[in-house]
C-alpha positions as CSV (number, residue, x, y, z in Angstrom):
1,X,-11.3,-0.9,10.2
2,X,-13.9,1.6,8.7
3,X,-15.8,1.0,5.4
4,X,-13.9,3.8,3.1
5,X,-10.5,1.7,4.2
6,X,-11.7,-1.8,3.7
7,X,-13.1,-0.1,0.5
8,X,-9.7,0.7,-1.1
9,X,-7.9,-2.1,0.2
10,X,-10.5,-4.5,-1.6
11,X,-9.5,-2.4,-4.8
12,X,-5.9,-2.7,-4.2
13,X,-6.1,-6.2,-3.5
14,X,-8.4,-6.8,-6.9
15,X,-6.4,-4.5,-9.1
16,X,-3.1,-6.2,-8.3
17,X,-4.0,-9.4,-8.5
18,X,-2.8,-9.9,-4.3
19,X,-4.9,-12.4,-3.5
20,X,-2.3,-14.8,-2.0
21,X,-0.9,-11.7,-0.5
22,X,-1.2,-10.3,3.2
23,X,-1.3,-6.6,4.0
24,X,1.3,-6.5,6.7
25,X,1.6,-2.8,7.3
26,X,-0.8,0.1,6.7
27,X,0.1,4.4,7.2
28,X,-1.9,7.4,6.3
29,X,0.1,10.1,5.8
30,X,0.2,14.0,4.1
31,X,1.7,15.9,1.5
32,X,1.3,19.5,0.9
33,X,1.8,20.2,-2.7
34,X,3.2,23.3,-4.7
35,X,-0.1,24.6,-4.9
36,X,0.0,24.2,-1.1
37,X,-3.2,21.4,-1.2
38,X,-3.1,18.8,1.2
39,X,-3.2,15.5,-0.6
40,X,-3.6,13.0,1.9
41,X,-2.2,9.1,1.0
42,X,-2.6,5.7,2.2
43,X,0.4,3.7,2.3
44,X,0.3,-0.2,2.4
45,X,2.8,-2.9,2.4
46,X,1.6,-6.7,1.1
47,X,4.0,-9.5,1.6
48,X,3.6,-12.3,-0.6
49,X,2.1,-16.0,0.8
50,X,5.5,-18.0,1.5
51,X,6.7,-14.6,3.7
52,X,5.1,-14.4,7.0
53,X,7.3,-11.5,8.1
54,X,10.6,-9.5,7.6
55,X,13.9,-11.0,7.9
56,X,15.5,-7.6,8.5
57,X,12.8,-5.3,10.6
58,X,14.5,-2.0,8.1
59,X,14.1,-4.2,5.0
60,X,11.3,-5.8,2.5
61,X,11.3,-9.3,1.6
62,X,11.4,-9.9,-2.3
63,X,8.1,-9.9,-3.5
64,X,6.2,-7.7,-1.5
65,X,4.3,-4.9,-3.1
66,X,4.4,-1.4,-1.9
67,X,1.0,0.5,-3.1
68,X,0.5,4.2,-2.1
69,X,-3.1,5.4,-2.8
70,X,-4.0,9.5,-3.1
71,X,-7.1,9.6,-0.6
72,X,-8.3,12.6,-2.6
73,X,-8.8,10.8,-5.7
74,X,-8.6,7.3,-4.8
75,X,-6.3,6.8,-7.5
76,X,-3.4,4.4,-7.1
77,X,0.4,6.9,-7.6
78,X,3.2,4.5,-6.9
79,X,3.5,0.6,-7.3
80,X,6.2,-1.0,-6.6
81,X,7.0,-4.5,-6.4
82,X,10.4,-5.2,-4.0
83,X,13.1,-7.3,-5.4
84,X,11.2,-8.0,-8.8
């Protein structure tokens, strides 16, 4: 894992308060905007401590946070926590 990715998880981990939590699964991906940018994104899936792993492969167990970070800004754009 390179530094600028162990960098932002570190900040996602801190920021959310995921310290009992384990980042499962991790993408990069792109977007181009209307202004025809490329914004490229980091995608990364934390389950929380009593889930070791998916019960359905196609589903999320409750709890696990979903963070997608712009790589561009290395801003955090969506947060979303599964099941409450």
């Amino acid at each position: 894992m390179n530094e600028t990715l162990q960098h932002l998880i570190d900040d996602t981990r801190k920021k959310f308060g995921l310290d009992d939590y384990c980042l499962k699964n991790y993408e990069y991906y792109r977007n181009v905007n209307m202004f025809n940018e490329t914004i490229y994104k980091l995608c990364m899936e934390w389950f929380p401590p009593h889930q070791t792993a998916p019960v359905d492969e196609d589903l999320n167990p409750d709890g696990t946070a979903v963070i997608e970070v712009n790589l561009n800004t290395g801003k955090v754009e969506s947060a979303v926590f599964c099941h409450g």
